[in-house]
Every structure is written in structure tokens, then in C-alpha cells.
C-alpha positions in Angstrom: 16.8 -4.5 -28.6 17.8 -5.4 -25.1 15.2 -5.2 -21.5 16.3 -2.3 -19.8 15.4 0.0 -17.0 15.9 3.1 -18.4 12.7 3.4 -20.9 15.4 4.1 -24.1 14.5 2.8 -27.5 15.9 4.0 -30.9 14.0 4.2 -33.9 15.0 1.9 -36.8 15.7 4.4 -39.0 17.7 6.6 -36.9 15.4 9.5 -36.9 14.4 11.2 -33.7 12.2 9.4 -31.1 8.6 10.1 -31.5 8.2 10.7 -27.7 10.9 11.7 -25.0 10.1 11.9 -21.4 12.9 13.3 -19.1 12.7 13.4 -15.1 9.0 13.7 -15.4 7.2 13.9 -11.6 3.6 14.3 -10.8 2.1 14.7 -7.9 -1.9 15.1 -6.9 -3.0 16.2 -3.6 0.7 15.4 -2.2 0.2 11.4 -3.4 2.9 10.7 -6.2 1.3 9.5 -9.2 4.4 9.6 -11.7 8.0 9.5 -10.1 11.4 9.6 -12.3 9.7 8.6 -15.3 12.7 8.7 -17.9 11.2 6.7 -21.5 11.6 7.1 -25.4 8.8 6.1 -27.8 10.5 5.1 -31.3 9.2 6.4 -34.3 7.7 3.9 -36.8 6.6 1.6 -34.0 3.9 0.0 -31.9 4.9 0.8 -28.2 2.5 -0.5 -25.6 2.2 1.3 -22.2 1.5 -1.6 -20.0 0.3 -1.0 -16.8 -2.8 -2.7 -14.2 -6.0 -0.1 -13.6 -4.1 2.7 -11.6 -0.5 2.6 -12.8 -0.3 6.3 -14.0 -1.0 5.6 -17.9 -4.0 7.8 -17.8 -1.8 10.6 -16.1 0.7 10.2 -17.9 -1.7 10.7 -21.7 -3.2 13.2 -19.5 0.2 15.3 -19.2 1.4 14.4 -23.1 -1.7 16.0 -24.3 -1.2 19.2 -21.9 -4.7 18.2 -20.0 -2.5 18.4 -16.8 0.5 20.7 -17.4 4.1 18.8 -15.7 5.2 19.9 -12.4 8.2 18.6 -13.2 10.5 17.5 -16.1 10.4 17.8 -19.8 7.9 16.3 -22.8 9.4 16.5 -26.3 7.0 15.2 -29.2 9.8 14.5 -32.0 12.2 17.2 -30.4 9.7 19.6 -30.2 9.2 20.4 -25.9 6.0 20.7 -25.2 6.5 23.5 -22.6 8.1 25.9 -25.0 5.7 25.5 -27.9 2.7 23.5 -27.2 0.9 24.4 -30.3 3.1 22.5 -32.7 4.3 19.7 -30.6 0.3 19.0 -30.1 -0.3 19.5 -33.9 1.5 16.2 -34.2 0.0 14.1 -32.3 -3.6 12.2 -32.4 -5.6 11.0 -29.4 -7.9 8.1 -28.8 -8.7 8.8 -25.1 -10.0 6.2 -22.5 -13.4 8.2 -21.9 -15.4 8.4 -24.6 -15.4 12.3 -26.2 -18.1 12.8 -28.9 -21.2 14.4 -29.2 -23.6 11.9 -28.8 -26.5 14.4 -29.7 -24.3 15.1 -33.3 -23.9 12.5 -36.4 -20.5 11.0 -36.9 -19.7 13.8 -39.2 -20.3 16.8 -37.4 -18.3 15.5 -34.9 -15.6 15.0 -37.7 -16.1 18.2 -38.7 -16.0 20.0 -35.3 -12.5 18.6 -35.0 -11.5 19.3 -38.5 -12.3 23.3 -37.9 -10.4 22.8 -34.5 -7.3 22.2 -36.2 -7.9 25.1 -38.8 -8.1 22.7 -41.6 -9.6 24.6 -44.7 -13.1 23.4 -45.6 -11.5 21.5 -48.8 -9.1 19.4 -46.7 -11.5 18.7 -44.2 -14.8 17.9 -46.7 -11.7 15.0 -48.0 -10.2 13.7 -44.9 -13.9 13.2 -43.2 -14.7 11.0 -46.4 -11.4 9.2 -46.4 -11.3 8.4 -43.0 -15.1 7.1 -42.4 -14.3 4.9 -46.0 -11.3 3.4 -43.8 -13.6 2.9 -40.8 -16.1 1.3 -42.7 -18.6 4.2 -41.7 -19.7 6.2 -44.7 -23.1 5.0 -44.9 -23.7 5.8 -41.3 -22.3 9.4 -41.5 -25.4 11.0 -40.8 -26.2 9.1 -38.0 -26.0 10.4 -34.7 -23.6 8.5 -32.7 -26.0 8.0 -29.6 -27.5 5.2 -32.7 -23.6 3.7 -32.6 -22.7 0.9 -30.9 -19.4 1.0 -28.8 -16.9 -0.3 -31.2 -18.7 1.7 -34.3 -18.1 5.0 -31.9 -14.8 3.8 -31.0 -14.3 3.6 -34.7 -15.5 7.3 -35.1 -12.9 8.4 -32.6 -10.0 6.8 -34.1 -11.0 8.6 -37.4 -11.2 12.0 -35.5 -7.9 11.8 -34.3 -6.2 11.1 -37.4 -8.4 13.6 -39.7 -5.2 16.0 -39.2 -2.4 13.4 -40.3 -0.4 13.6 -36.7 2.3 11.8 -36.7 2.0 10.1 -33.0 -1.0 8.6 -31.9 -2.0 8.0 -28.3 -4.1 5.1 -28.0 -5.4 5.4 -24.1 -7.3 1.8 -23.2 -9.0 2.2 -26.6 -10.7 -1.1 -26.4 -11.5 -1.0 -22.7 -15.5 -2.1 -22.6 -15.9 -3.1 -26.5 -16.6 -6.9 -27.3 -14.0 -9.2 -28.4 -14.6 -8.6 -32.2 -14.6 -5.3 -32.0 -11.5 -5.1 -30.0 -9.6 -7.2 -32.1 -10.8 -4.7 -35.3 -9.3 -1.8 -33.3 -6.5 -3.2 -32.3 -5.4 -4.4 -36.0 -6.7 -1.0 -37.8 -3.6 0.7 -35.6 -1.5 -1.8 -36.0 -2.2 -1.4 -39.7 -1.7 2.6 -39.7 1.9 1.7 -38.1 3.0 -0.3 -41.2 0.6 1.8 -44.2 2.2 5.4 -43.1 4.4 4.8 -40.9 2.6 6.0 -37.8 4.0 5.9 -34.2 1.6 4.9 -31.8 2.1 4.5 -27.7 -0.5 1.8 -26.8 -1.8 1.9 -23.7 -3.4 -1.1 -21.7 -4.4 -3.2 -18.8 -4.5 -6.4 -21.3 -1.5 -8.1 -21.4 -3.3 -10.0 -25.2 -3.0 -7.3 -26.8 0.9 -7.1 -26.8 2.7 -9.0 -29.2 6.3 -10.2 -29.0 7.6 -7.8 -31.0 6.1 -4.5 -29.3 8.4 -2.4 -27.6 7.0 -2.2 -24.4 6.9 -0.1 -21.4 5.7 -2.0 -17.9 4.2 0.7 -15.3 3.8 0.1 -11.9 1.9 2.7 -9.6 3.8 5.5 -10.9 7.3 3.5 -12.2 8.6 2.2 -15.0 9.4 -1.6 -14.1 11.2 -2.8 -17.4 11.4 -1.4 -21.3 12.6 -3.6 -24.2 10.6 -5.8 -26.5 8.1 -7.9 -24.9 9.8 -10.9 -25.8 13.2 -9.1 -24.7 11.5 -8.9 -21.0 9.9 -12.6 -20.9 13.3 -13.8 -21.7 15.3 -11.5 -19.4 13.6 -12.9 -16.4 13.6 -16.5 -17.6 9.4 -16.1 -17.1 7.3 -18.7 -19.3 5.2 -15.8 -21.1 4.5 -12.1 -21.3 1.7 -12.4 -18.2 4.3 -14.3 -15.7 7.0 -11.9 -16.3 4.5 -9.5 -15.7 3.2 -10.7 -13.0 7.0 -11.3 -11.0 8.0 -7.6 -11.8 4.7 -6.2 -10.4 4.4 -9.0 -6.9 8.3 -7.9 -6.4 7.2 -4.7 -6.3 4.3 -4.8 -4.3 6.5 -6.5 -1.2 
């Protein structure tokens, strides 16, 4: 798979993308945020949205997930478009987002089982997925605890479990790891990794930390509001003859700023 500048990636397999973004735009208070954002998130894969504090990630999460709705251009979440039927495009995805979104004044599985009911799971699917996915966290004996009791990455943990109670087949990861320590980071970090190769998950990482990208990830380099370079992050070091993933980085981004 090739650098390019168009943000277009096929899945291995052939099957539809899990994320297509066409001629997106966004603007707030008259300031571009997002301009001619054109990208495809494989299926199957570990894409990382790499972008300093300020690029647009968070805008652009924030208009996937119908939080902001796009002024212009289209979403598609495996060739369902968001505009024309929100409901089922959203069904499929899973969100870990940047600011923390429990209730901290609830236990880890009330706040399980406020999303479960959220997502009109029956009580029998949702009395199983809350006990399979604290299990995978490493969180069942804490279930009764209320998180304000959790430490960062345990809550972290919590969250991740919450967003995949309903099976979605695209998870958005937005700075998941922004503010945990370096244990728990790297515990996040390779439990999504993990979900990518045991079921075959599509995730769209997004992050300011340019160790958290592997040579291998598809990646996506935003730049206040543009998309700089797509390709494998290897793909990109080597396109621009740059010693590693940081100084390749670090030329698209100081060429821009000029």
C-alpha cells in the first residue's frame, strides 16, 4: 500500500471500507476546522488518525458520531450514509471518546447497564455482554464499585467495555490514552489492537503520540484541518526519505506551517 494524498485505502479482503468520508467541510464561527477532507478507513484494520493538539480529530469523531451534524459532504459507516439513516450506521459503531463520559456517582456496571438499555439490548443479552466484557477488562471483581473509586486507566478500561457491549463493528478510539500512565497506556493500546486481530474489528485510532503507531498502521496525518499524507506509516517515512515516523512527521507538518 502506497503514501498517498487522497486518504484511499482498500480492505484486504475486498469488502467495503469501514469508514468513507467524501468532500467533508466544517466550519465553526466562520474559522475552517475541516476542509476537503476526502479518507477511507479499511475494514479489518488498525488506522491511526494522527494529528498534533488542534488538527481537527476531535471534530472530526465529533461529526462521525452525529455530535455535530456535517455542513458539508457525506459520512458512510460501511456504505450505510449517515445523513439518510443515522440509526443504523450509528448502531455499528463503538466510541471511546477523549473526555471521560461515565457516571462517576454509579458502579462500573450501572454504567454498563445504562448503555446496554440505550441500545435496546434485551436484559438477557445485556446481563451476558456486561460479564463478558468486565472478564476481558480484568474488572469483575470491581463491578460494584463506583468508578469515582477507579483509577484513570481502570475507568478507561470501563469505557472501552461500554462501547463494545453492543458488538459495533467500527470503533473510534479518540486520544484514549491521553492522561493515563505509561502501563496503562500501553494495556489500552494492545487490548484494541488485540480486538483488531480476535474479531476482526476496525478501529480509527486517534492520537497526538506519534509511539503509538506502528509500521504497519494505515495512517492518516492531519494538519489544522488537512489531510497531509495516507499510506502505511512505514509507506510515508519512506516516501519522504525521513529517518523515522516523527521526522517525516515533523517535515510534512513545518512545510505546512511556512
Amino acid at each position: 500500500m502506497v503514501a498517498s494524498h487522497e486518504g484511499i485505502a482498500t480492505s484486504p479482503s475486498g469488502q467495503s471500507p469501514a469508514l468513507s468520508i467524501a468532500d467533508l467541510n466544517h466550519h465553526i464561527g466562520g474559522r475552517a476546522i475541516l476542509e476537503h477532507i476526502n479518507l477511507q478507513v479499511p475494514a479489518g484494520q488498525f488506522t491511526v488518525l494522527l494529528g498534533l493538539n488542534g488538527a481537527g480529530k476531535t471534530t472530526l469523531f465529533s461529526l462521525i458520531t452525529r455530535l455535530y451534524a456535517a455542513q458539508q459532504g457525506s459520512i458512510s459507516i460501511f456504505d450505510v450514509d449517515l445523513r439518510r439513516d443515522s440509526s443504523a450506521a450509528l448502531a455499528m459503531l463503538g466510541v471511546v471518546f477523549q473526555q471521560r463520559a461515565l457516571d462517576a456517582d454509579l458502579t462500573a456496571r450501572q454504567n454498563l447497564w445504562y448503555h446496554a438499555s440505550l441500545h435496546g439490548m434485551t436484559w438477557r443479552r445485556s446481563s451476558t455482554r456486561i460479564a463478558e466484557e468486565l472478564a476481558r477488562v480484568g474488572l469483575s471483581d470491581k463491578a460494584e464499585q463506583k468508578i469515582r473509586a477507579f483509577s484513570g486507566g481502570e475507568a478507561r478500561r470501563v469505557e472501552l467495555a461500554r462501547a463494545l457491549l453492543h458488538d459495533p463493528r467500527l470503533l473510534l478510539c479518540d486520544e484514549a490514552t491521553v492522561g493515563l500512565d505509561i502501563k496503562s497506556r500501553a494495556d489500552i493500546i494492545a487490548d484494541v489492537r488485540g480486538l483488531v486481530t480476535a474479531r476482526g474489528m476496525s478501529v480509527l485510532w486517534s492520537t497526538h503520540l506519534i509511539d503509538e503507531v506502528q509500521p504497519d498502521d494505515f495512517t492518516i496525518i492531519l494538519h489544522r484541518g488537512h489531510i497531509l499524507r495516507t499510506g502505511l506509516a512505514a509507506d510515508i517515512v519512506q516516501e519522504l526519505n525521513a529517518v523515522d515516523l516523527n521526522d517525516a512527521f515533523r517535515r510534512l507538518t513545518e512545510s505546512r506551517d511556512i
